[in-house]
C-alpha positions as CSV (number, residue, x, y, z in Angstrom):
1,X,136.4,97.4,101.2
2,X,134.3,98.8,103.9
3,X,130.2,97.1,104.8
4,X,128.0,99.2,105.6
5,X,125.6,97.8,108.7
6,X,121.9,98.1,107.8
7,X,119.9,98.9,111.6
8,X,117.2,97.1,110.7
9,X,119.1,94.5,109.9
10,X,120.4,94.1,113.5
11,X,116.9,94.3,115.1
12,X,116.2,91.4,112.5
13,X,119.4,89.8,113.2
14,X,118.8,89.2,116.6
15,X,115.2,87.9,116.2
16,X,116.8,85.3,114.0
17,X,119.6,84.3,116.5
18,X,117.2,83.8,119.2
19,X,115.0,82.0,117.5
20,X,117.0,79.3,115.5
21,X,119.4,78.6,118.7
22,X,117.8,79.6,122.1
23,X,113.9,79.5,121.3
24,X,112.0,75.7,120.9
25,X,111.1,75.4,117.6
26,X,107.9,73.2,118.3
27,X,106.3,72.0,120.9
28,X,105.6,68.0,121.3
29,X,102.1,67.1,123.4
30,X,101.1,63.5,124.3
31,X,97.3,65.0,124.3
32,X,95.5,68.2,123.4
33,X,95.1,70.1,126.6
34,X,98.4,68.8,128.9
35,X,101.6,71.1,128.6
36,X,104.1,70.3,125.8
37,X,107.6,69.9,125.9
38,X,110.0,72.8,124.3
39,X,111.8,71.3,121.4
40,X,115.1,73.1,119.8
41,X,115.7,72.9,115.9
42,X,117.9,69.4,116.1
43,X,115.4,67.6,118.1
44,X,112.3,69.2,116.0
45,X,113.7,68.4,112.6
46,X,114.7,65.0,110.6
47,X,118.8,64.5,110.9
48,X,120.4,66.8,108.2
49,X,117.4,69.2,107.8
50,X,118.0,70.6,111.5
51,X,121.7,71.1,110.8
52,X,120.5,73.0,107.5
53,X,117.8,75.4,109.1
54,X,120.7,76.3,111.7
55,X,123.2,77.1,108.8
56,X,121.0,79.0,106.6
57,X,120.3,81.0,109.5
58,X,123.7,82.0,110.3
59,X,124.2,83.2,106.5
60,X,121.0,85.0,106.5
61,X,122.4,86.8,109.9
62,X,125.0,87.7,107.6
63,X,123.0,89.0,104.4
64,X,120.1,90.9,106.7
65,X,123.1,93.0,108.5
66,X,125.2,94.0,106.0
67,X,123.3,96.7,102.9
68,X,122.7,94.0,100.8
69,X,120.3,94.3,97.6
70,X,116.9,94.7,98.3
71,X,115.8,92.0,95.8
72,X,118.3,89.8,96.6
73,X,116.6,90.2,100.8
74,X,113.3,90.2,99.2
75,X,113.8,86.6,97.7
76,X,115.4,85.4,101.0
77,X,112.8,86.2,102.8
78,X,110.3,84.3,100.7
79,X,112.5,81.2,100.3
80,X,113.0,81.3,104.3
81,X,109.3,81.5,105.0
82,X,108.4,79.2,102.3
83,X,110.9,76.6,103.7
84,X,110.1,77.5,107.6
85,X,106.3,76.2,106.4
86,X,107.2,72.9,105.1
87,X,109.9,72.2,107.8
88,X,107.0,72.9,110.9
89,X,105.0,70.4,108.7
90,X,108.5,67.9,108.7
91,X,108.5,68.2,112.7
92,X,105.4,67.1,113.2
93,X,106.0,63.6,111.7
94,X,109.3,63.6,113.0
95,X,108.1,63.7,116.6
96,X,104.8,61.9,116.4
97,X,105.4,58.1,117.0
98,X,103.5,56.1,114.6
99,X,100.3,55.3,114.6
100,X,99.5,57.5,117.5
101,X,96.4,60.1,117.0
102,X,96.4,61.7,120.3
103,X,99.8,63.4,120.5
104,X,99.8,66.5,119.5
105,X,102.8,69.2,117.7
106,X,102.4,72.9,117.3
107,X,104.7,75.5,116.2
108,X,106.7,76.9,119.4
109,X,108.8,80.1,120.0
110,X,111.7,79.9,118.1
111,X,109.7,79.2,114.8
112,X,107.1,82.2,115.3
113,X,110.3,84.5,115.9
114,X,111.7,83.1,113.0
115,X,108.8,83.6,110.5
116,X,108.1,87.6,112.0
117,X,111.6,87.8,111.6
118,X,111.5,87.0,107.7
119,X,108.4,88.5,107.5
120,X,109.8,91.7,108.7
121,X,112.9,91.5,105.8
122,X,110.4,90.7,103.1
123,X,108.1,93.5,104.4
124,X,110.8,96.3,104.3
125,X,112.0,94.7,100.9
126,X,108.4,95.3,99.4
127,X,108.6,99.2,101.0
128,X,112.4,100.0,99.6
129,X,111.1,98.1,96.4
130,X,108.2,100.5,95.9
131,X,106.2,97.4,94.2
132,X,102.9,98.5,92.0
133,X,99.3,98.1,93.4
134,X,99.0,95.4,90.8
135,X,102.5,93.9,91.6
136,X,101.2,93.4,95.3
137,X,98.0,91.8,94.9
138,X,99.4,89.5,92.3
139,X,102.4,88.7,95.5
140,X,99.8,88.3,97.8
141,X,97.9,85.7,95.2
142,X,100.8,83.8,95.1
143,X,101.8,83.4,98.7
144,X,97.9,82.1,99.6
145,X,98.6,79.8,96.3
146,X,101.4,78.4,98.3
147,X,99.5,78.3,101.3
148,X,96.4,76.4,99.7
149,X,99.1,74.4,98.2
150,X,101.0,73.3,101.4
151,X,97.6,72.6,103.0
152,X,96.0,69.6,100.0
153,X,99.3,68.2,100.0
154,X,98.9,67.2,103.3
155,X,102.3,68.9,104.5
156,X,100.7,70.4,107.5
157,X,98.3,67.6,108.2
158,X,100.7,66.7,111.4
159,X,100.2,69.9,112.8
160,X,97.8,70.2,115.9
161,X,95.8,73.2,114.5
162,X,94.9,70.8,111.1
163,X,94.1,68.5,113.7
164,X,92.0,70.6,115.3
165,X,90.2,71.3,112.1
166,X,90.0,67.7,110.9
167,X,87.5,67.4,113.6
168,X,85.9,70.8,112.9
169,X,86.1,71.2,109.0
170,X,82.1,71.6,108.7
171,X,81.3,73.9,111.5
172,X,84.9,75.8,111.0
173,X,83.5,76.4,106.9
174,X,80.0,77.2,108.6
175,X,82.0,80.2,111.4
176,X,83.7,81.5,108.1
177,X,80.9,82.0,106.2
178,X,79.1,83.6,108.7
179,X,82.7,85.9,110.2
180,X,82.3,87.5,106.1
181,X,78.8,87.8,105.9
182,X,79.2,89.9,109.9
183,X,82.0,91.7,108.5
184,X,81.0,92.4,104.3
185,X,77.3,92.6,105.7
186,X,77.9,95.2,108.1
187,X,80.5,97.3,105.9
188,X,77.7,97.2,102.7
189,X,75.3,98.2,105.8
190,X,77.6,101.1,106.9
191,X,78.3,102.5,103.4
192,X,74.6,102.4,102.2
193,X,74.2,104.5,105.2
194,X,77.3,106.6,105.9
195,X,77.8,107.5,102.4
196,X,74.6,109.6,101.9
197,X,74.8,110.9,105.6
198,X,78.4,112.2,105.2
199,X,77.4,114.4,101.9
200,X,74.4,115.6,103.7
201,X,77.0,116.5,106.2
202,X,79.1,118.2,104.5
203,X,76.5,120.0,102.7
204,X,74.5,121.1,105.8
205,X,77.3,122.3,108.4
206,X,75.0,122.6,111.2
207,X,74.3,119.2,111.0
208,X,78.4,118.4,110.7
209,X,79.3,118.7,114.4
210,X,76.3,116.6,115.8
211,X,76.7,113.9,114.0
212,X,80.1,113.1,113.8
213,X,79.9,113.3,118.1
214,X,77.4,111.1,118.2
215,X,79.2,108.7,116.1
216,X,82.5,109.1,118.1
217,X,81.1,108.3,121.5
218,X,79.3,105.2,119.7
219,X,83.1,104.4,118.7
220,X,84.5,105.2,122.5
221,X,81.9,102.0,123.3
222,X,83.6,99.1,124.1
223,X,82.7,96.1,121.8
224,X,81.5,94.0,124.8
225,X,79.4,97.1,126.2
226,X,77.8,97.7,123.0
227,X,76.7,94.1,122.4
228,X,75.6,94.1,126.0
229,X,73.6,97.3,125.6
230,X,71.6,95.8,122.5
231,X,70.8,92.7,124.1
232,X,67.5,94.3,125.7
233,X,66.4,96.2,123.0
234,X,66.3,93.5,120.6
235,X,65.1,91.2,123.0
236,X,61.9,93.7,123.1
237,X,61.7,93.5,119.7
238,X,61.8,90.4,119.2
239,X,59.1,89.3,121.7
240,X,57.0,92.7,120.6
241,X,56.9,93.3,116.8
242,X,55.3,90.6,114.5
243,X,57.7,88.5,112.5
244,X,60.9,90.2,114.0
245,X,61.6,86.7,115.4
246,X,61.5,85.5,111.8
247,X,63.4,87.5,110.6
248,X,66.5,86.9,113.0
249,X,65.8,89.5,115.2
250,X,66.5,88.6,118.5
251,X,68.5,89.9,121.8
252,X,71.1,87.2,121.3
253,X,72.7,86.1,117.9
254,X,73.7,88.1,115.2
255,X,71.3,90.5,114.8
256,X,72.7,92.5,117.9
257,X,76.6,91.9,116.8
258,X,75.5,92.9,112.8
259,X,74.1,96.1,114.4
260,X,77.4,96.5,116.7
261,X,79.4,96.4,113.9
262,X,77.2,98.8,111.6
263,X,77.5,101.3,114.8
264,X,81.2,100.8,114.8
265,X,81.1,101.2,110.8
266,X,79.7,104.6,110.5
267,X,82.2,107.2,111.6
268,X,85.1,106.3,109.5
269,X,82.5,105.8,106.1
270,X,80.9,109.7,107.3
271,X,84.3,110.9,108.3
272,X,86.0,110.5,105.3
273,X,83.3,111.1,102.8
274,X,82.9,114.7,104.8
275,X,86.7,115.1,104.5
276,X,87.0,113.2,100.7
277,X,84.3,116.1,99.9
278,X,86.0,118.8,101.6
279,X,89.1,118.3,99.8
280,X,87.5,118.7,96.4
281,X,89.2,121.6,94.5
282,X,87.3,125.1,94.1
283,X,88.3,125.1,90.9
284,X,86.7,121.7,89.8
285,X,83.4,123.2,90.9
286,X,84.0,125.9,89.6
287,X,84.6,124.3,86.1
288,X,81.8,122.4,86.3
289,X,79.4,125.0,86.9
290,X,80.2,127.0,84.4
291,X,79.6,124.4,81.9
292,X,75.8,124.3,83.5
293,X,75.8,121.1,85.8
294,X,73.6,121.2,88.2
295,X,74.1,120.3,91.8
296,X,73.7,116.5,91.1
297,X,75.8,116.0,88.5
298,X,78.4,118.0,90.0
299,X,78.2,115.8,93.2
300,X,78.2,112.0,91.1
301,X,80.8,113.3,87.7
302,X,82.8,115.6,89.7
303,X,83.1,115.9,93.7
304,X,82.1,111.5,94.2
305,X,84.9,110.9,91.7
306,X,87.8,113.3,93.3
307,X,86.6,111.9,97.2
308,X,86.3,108.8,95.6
309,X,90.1,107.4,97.5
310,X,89.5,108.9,101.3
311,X,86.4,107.4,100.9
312,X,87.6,104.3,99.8
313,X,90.4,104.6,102.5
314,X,87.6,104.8,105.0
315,X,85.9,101.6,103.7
316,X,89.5,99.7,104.2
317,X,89.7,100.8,108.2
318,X,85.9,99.5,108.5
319,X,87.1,96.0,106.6
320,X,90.0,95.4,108.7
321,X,88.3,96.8,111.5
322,X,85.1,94.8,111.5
323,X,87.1,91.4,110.8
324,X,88.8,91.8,114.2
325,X,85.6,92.9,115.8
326,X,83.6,90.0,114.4
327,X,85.7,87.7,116.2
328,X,83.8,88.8,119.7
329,X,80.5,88.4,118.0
330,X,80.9,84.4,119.4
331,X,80.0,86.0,122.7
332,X,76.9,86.4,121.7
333,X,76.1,83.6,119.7
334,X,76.7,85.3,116.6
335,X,79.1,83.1,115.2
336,X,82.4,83.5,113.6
337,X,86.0,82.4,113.8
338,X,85.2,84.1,118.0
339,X,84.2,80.5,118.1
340,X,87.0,78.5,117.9
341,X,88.8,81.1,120.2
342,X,86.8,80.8,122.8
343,X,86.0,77.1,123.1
344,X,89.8,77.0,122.9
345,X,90.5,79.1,125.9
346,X,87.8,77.5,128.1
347,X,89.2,74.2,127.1
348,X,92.7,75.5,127.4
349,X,93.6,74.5,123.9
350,X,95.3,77.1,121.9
351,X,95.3,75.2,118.8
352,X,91.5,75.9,118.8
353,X,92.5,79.3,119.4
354,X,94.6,78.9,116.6
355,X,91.9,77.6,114.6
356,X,89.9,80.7,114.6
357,X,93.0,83.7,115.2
358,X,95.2,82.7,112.1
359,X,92.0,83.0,109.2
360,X,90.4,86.2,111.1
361,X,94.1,87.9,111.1
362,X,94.9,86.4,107.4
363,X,91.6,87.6,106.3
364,X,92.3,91.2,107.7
365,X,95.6,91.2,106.3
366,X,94.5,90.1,102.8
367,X,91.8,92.9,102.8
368,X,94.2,95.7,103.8
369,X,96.4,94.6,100.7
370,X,93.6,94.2,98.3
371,X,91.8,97.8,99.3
372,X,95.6,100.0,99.5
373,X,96.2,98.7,96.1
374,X,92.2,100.0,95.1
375,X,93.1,103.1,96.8
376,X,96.4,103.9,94.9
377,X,95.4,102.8,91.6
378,X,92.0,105.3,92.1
379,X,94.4,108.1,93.2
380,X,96.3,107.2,89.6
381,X,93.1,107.8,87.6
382,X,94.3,109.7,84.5
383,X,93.1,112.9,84.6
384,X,92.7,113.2,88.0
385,X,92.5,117.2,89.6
386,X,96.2,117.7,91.4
């Protein structure tokens, strides 16, 4: 019998030996803000369970480097991660004495290398499985069921980042809000907008090249630079025109980081409805005018339809892209998970940082899953041009 060695495997391989017997697992604070000290798996975890975390590692060495069945990798991964989030929750009581409220455990090394490192097996599992769109969303349901499940039973409530939050819960629910309304708001914005500019665009050729410059330096602008830059308009604004100031307008706030973000919004919403329209078969149009549409009812039953997915690919880079970039809105004072990460580095807490990276970057990931699986299902349409 010969085994066949799977590369990625290897690269995974290594991640897990490194993290499960050279990396800390967590690390144990007697405060918030003073340096922790590095504990391995045995220390980290109740007697037994540490032994156990060590020994499924070794066999899961084994199964990631040999070819082994992709479902049978699929489901370790998933048990692994499920069972790496309920031990990290087990550590934290383990190494907190009792009774005391200021100590402080947080996830170290060894644990983060051994989550990207399952992560990474379930990932190319879900690629070499060719899943559905359906089959993927309904995946990525169940994983934040777990999640919202591991979080009301308390099993994380140890952790220093649920600590953080238990101090935080109503302004950290007041930042969310206002991180989707600076990311949805802006993307509606942008699409309003870009959506009839990029069919004027690729109607009126003259007009094709100006534009789409103009929006690409806008998108050469550094994030910082362009909230800077709006500061002083806005400011005028506010202080000039009649009920601006009501309305929100002002050169600090959101108003300058929702504009920012519409900016940032509009060449990929213009780009690919120019390109979505472009690609649009002559023969379609063709079709369609000789069965007497006009020029409007060729552009919504006909050319909207076909551009419908680049365009909808377009509104998934915004999404993702906006997310991220409403994090740096907190400069500003407009609000947002940027919050939590910025107190967190001028207090030289990371679990605050913690508090506002881990929903921005679980928000951005849950919104690329949700808007591929809308793209492939609209490329599926039936009847669809080739």
């Amino acid at each position: 019998m010969t085994f066949r060695i799977d590369k990625l495997g290897v690269v995974i391989a290594v991640l897990l030996a490194y993290g499960a017997f050279l990396a800390p697992f967590a690390n144990f604070r007697a405060n918030r803000i003073v340096p922790g000290e590095a504990r391995g798996i045995l220390e980290a975890l109740p007697a037994g369970l540490g032994a156990t975390l060590l020994g499924f590692s070794v066999i899961a060495i084994v199964v990631v480097v040999l070819k082994t069945p992709t479902v049978f990798r699929l489901l370790l991964g998933l048990v692994a991660l499920l069972a790496l989030a309920i031990l990290v929750g087990l550590s934290a009581g383990h190494l907190t004495p009792p009774e005391n409220t200021y100590a402080r455990v947080s996830p170290a090394s060894g644990f983060w290398l051994l989550s990207f490192a399952f992560a990474l097996l379930t990932a190319d599992a879900l690629a070499r499985l060719r899943l559905s769109p359906l089959a993927r969303v309904a995946l990525l349901a169940a994983v934040a069921a777990a999640a919202a499940g591991l979080l009301m039973s308390g099993a994380w409530d140890g952790l220093s980042i649920l600590k953080e939050y238990g101090s935080r819960a109503d302004s950290f629910w007041l930042e969310a809000g206002r991180h989707v309304v600076l990311a949805l708001g802006s993307l509606v914005a942008a699409t309003l907008v870009g959506l009839p500019l990029g069919i004027l665009c690729h109607r009126v050729e003259a007009l094709r090249a100006g534009v789409l410059n103009v929006l690409n330096i806008i998108q050469t602008i550094p994030s910082i630079a362009l909230f800077g830059l709006l500061i002083a308009p806005l400011g005028w604004i506010a202080v000039h025109v009649p009920g601006a100031a009501a309305l929100g307008i002002r050169g600090i706030g959101a108003a300058p980081a929702f504009i920012a973000l519409f900016l940032y919004s509009l060449l990929p919403v213009v780009a690919n409805t120019v390109v979505g329209l472009a690609g649009v078969p002559r023969d379609a149009n063709d079709a369609a005018r000789g069965i007497g549409m006009t020029d409007g009812q060729r552009l919504f039953r006909v050319e909207l339809p076909l551009a419908f997915p680049v365009i909808l690919t377009g509104i998934r880079i915004v999404l993702v892209q906006n997310i991220g970039l409403a994090t740096i809105a907190a400069l500003i004072g407009g609000g947002g998970f940027g919050v939590f990460v910025f107190q967190g580095i001028g207090q030289t807490a990371m679990d605050l940082v913690l508090l506002g990276a881990v929903p921005t970057v679980a928000l951005a990931f849950a919104a690329a899953i949700v808007l591929d699986a809308a793209t492939e299902l609209s490329n599926r349409k039936p009847g669809r041009a080739a």
